[in-house]
C-alpha positions in Angstrom: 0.0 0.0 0.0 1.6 3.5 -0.7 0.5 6.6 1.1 -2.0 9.5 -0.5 0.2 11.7 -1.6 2.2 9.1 -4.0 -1.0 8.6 -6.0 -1.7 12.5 -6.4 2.1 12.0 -8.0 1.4 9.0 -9.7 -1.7 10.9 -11.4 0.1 14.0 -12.0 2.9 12.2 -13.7 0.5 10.6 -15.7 -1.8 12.6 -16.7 -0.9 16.1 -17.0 2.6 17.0 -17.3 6.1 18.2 -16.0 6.3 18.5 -11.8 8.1 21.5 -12.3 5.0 23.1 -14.4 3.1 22.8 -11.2 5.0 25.9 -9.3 5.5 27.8 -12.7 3.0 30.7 -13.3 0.5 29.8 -15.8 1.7 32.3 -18.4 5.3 30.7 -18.1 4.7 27.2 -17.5 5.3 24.4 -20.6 1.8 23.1 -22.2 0.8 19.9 -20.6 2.1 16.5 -21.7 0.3 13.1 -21.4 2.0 9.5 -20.6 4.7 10.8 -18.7 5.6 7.5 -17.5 7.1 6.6 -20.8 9.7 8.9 -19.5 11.1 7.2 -16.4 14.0 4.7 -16.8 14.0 1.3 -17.3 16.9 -1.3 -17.1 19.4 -1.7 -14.8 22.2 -0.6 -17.1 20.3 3.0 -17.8 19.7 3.8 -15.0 23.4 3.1 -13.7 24.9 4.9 -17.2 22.2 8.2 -16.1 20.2 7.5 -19.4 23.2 7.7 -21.7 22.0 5.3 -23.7 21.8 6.6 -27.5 24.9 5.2 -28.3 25.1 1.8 -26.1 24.3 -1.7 -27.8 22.7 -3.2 -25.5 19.9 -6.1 -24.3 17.9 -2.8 -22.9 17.9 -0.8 -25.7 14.6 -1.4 -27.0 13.0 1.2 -24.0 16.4 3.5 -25.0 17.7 3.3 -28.6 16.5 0.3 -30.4 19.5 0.9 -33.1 21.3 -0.7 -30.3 19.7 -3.8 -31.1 21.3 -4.2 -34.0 24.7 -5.8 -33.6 23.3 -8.9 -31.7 24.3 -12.4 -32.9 22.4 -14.6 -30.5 19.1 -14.2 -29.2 18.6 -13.2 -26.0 16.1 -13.2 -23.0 16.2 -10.7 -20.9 14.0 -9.6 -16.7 14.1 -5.7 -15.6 13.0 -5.3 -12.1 13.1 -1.8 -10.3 11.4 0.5 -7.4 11.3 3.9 -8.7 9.6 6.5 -6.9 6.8 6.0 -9.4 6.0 2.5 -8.3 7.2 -1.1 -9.1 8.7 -1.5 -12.0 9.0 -4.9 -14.1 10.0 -5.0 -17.6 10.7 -8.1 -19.8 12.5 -8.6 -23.6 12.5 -11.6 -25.9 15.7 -10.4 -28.7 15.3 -13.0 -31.1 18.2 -12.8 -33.7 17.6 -13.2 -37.7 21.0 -13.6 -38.6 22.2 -10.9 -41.2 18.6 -9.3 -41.0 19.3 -7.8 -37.6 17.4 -8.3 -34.4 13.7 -8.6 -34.0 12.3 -7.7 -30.2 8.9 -8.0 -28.2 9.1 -6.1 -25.0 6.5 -5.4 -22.0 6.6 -2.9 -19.2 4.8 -2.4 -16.1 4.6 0.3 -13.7 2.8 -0.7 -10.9 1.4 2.3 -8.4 0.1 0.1 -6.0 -3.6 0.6 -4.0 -4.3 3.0 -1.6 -7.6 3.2 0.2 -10.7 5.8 -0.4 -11.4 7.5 2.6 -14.7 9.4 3.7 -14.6 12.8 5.8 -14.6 10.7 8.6 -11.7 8.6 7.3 -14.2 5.8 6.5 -12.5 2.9 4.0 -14.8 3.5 1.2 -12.7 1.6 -1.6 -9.2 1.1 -2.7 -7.8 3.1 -6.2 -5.2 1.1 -8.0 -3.1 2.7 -10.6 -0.6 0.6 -13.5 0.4 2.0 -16.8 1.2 -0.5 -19.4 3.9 -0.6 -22.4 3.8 -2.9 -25.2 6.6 -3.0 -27.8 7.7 -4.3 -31.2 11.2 -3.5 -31.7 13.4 -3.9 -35.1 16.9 -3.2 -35.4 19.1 -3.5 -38.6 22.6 -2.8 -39.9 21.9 -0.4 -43.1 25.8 -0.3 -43.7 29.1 -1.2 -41.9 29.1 2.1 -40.1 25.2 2.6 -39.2 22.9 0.8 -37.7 18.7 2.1 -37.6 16.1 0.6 -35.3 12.5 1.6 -35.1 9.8 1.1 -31.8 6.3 0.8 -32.3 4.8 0.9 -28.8 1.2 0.2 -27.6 0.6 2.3 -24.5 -1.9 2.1 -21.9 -3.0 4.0 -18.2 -5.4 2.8 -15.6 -6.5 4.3 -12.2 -9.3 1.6 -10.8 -11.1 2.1 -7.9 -13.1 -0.9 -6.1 -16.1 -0.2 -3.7 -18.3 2.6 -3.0 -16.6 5.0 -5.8 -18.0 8.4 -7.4 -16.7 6.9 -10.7 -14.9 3.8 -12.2 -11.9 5.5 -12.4 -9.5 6.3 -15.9 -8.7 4.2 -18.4 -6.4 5.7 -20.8 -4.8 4.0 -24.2 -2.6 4.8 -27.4 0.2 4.0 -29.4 4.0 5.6 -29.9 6.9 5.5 -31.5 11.0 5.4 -31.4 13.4 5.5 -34.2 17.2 5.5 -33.6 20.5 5.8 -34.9 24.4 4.8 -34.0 26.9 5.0 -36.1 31.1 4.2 -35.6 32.2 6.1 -38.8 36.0 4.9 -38.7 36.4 0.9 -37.9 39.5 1.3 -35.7 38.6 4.6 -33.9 36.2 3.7 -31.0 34.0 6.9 -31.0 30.0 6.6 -31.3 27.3 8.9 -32.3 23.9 8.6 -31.5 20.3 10.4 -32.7 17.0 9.2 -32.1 13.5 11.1 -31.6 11.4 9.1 -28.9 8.0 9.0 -28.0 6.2 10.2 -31.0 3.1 9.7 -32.3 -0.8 11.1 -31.7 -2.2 12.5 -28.6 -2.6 10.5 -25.4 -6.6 10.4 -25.3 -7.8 10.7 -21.2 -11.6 10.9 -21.2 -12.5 12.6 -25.3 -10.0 14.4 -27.7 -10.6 17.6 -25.6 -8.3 15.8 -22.9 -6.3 14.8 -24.9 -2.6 15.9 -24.6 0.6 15.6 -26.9 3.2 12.4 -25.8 6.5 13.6 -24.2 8.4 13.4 -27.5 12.5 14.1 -26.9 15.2 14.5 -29.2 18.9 12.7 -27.9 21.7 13.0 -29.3 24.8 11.4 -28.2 28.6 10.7 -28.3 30.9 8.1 -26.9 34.3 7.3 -26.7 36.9 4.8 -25.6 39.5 7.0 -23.5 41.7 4.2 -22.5 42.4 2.9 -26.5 45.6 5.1 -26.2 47.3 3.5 -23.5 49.1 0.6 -22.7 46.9 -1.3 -19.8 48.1 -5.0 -18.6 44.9 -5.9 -18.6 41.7 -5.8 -21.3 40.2 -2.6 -20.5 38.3 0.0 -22.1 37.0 2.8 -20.2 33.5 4.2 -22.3 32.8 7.8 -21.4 29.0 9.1 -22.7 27.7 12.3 -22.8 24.1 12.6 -23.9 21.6 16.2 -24.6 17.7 15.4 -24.5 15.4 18.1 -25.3 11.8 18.7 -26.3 10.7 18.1 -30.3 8.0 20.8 -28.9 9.7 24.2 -27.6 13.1 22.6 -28.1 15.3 24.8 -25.8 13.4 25.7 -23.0 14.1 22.8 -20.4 17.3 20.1 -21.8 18.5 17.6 -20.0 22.3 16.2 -20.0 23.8 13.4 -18.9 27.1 11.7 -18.3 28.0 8.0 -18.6 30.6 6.1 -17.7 32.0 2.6 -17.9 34.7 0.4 -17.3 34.7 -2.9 -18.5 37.6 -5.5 -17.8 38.0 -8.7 -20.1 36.7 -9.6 -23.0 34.1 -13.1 -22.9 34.1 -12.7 -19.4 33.4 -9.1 -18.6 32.7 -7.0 -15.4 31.7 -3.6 -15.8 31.9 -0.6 -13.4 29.4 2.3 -14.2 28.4 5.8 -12.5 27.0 8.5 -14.2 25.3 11.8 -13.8 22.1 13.4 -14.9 20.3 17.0 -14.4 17.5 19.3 -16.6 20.2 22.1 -16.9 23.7 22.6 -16.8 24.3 24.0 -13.8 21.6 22.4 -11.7 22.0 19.8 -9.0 20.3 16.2 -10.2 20.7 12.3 -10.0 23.6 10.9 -9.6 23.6 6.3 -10.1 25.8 3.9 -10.2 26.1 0.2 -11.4 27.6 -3.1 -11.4 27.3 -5.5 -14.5 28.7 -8.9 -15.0 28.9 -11.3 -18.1 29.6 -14.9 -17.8 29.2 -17.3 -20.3 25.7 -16.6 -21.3 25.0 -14.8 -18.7 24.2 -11.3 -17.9 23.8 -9.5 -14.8 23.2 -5.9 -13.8 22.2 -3.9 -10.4 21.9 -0.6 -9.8 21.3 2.4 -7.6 20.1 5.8 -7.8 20.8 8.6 -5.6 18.2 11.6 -6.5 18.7 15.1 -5.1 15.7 16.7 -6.1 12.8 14.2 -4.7 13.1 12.8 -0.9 12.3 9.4 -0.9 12.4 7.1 2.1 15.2 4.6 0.2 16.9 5.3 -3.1 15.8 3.1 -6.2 17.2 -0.2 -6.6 17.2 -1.7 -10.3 18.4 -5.0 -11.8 18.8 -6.8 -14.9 19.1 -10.6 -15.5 20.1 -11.8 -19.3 20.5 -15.4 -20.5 22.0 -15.8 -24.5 20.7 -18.4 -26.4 
């Protein structure tokens, strides 16, 4: 059970728009967006790289970049579990692999509000208000040419608030569809720097009640670089040390409120590979934000990830705890 004023979040993320619109003044504030929850991370490897993740391969990518599907030999299978401050987050991707063709992916997400009791005046139980929001996905990713790989999401998108017992209504059931298309690209074979584009979250408005209520999805813009800073030194061992920096913006009012984050990531070996991540993530520049970090680990056919995030700008009473569990096939 979560407490009252988690579902007036849960509802405000999901329904209307920005937190920060909230203390803006009306003439200043951004116009309202609708399934905000597409926004919140998922996978412990983006949350522990700070959403830096237009430019990672990776089992995760189809809820980050699905171009990063593209590269993958084997088919994979692959469990998200998380506690964000939204909820209870569980996530699961089948990566089947078509040879030259590129990867093929069916993906599910679930944030999970929890219930929290109706109350009377008189603090009478008068029914219990659930609230999940639901992500389908069909992901595709492809080599087009040595250099350049393109993936594309189609997403099928879905928000309920239930309420059981003696309600004033049955609650809000909310539904749509969205979009992702990406991009990486390593231009030069031997020089191990990454680009990466992608829009995210496109498509119609996310209908709440009639097309009145009806408000545009949170579609962002990334862009991204990477780049191997230990390929000019000598190491005894086999390490590379990948450090991402990543700009998000609005395709609406691009400018007034960017994000940027920082990546990093150390992996040692080469079958057998453990990875060291920490990264760091604010809305401006300047401004204080979340800071995560990670642990992966891949054995045989095997992959594990954990992390944690430390947020400044929300108190929580324990900091979210993700991990990811892959098996190769």
């Amino acid at each position: 059970m979560i407490r009252r004023p988690m579902v007036i979040l849960l509802v405000l993320i999901a329904l209307t728009g920005p937190l920060r619109a909230v203390a803006q003044d009306t003439a200043e504030a951004s116009p309202p967006e609708g399934a905000l929850f597409l926004l919140l991370p998922v996978g412990a490897e983006g949350v522990s790289l700070g959403r830096a993740m237009t430019t990672v391969p990776s089992a995760e990518s189809a809820f980050w970049n699905p171009a990063g599907l593209a590269g993958f030999s084997e088919s994979r299978l692959v469990v998200m579990q998380g506690d964000p401050l939204a909820g209870e987050s569980t996530a699961l991707s089948w990566l089947i692999a078509l040879r030259r063709l590129g990867v093929l992916g069916l993906s599910y997400h679930l944030l999970d509000g929890g219930e929290q009791n109706l109350v009377d005046d008189q603090q009478n139980v008068r029914g219990t208000i659930s609230i999940r929001s639901h992500v389908g996905i069909l992901s595709v990713g492809t080599p087009l040419t040595r250099w350049l790989d393109v993936g594309l999401n189609m997403k099928v998108v879905r928000f309920n608030l239930n309420c059981r017992g003696q309600c004033d209504d049955a609650g809000v059931q909310s539904s749509g569809w969205a979009g992702d298309i990406g991009f990486q690209s390593q231009p030069v074979a031997d020089l191990p720097l990454r680009f990466g584009a992608m829009v995210a979250h496109f498509g119609p408005r996310f209908q709440v009640v009639n097309a009145a209520q009806a408000d545009p999805l949170p579609t962002r813009i990334r862009l991204s670089a990477a780049y191997d800073v230990l390929r000019h030194f000598e190491t005894p061992l086999d390490l590379a040390l990948w450090v991402r920096v990543e700009a998000e913006d609005r395709w609406r009012q691009p400018g007034e409120s960017p994000s940027f984050y920082v990546g990093a990531e150390l992996e040692a070996g080469r079958e057998e590979v453990i990875f060291l991540r920490a990264s760091h993530a604010s809305e401006e520049l300047k401004a204080s934000g979340e800071i995560a970090v990670g642990l992966g680990l891949r054995y045989q056919r095997f992959e594990l990830a954990l992390a944690r995030s430390f947020t400044s700008s929300i108190v929580a009473d324990s900091e979210p705890v993700y991990v990811s569990f892959g098996i190769r096939f």
